[in-house]
N, C-alpha and C positions, 0 to 999 in steps of 0.2 A: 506956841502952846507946849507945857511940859508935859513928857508920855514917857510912859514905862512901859516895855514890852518883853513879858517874861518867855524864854523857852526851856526845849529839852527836858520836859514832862512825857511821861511815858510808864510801862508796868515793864517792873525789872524782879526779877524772884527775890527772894528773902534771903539778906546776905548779902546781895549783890549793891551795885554802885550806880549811881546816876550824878550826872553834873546839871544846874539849871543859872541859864543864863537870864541878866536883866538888862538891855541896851537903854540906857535913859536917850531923850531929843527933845531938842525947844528948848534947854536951859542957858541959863544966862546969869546963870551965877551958880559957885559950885556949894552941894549941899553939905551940911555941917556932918548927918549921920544917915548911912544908908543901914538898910534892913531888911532880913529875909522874916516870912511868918509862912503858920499856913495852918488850914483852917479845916477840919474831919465834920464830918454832918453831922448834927447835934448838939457841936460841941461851941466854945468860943475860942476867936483867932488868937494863936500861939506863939507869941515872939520866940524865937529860933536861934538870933546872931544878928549882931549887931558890927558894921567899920565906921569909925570915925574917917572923913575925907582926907583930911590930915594928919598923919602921923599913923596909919593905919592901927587904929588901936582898939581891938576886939575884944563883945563879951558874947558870951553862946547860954543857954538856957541847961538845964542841967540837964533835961532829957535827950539833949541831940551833944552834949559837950566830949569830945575826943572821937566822934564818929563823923559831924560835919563841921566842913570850914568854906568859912567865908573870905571870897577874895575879890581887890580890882583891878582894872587896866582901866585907867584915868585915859591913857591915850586910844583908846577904844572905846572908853564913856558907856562901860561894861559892868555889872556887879555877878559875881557867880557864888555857886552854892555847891561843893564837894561833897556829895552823900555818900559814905560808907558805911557796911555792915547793915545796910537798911532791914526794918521793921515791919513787920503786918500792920504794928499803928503807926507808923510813921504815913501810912495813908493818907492824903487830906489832898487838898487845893493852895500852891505852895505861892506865896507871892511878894514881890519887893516893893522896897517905900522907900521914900524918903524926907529928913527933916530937913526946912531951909536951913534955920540957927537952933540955937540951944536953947530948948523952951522950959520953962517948970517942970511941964510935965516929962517932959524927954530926961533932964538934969535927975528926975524921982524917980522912973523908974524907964530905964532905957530901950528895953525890950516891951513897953506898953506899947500898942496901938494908939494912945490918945497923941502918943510924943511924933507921929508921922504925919503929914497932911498930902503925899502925893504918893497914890497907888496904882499897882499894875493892875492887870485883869486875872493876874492868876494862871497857873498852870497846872492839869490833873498829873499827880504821883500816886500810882495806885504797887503797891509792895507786895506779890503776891504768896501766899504760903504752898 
C-alpha cells in the first residue's frame, strides 16, 4: 500500500525557517512528479512546488518562488520542503503528493491538485507574527 508521511510541522516566528519532510512506502514503481501544496482555512489547496523524479526539474508557485525549495533523496524515498523567510500567510496545513505518470491534467497545469492522486495527511505550519 502507497503512503505518504509528512513531517517537521511545527510554529516558527516570522522570518524564520522550517524544513518538512515527505518519506513515501508501499511503491513499486517510481513516480513521474512529486509535490508539496498546502492548504489555510477557508481557503483552496495551493500548489507550492513541484520535482519531476527524473531529471529533477522544478517549478514553484510565485507566492513561495525564491523563498522555498523543493528537494529529494531517492535513496531515502524522501521529498523535502526548504521554507525560508516564512510568512504570517504562509500558515496552512502543508502536504505532499504524488503523480504516477503524466496525466492531462498534470501536463496543464502542473501545480494543480487534479494532476496528483496519492496524498499525505498533512502537516500543521503555523508562522507566527
Amino acid at each position: 500500500q502507497v503512503q505518504l508521511q509528512e513531517s517537521g510541522g511545527g510554529s516558527v516566528q516570522a522570518g524564520g525557517s522550517q524544513k518538512l519532510s515527505c518519506v513515501f512506502s508501499g511503491y513499486t514503481y517510481k513516480p513521474y512528479s512529486m509535490a508539496w501544496f498546502r492548504q489555510a482555512p477557508g481557503k483552496e489547496r495551493e500548489g507550492l512546488a513541484a520535482i519531476r523524479s527524473s531529471g529533477n526539474r522544478t517549478i514553484y508557485a510565485d507566492s513561495v518562488k525564491d523563498r522555498f525549495t523543493i528537494s529529494q533523496d531517492s535513496a531515502k524515498n524522501t521529498l523535502y520542503l526548504q521554507m525560508n523567510s516564512l510568512k504570517p500567510e504562509d500558515t496552512a496545513v502543508y502536504y505532499c503528493a504524488t503523480a504516477r505518470a503524466l496525466s492531462v491534467e498534470l501536463a496543464a497545469a502542473p501545480l494543480s491538485p487534479d494532476g496528483y492522486t496519492t496524498w499525505g495527511q498533512g502537516t500543521q505550519v503555523t508562522s507566527l507574527t
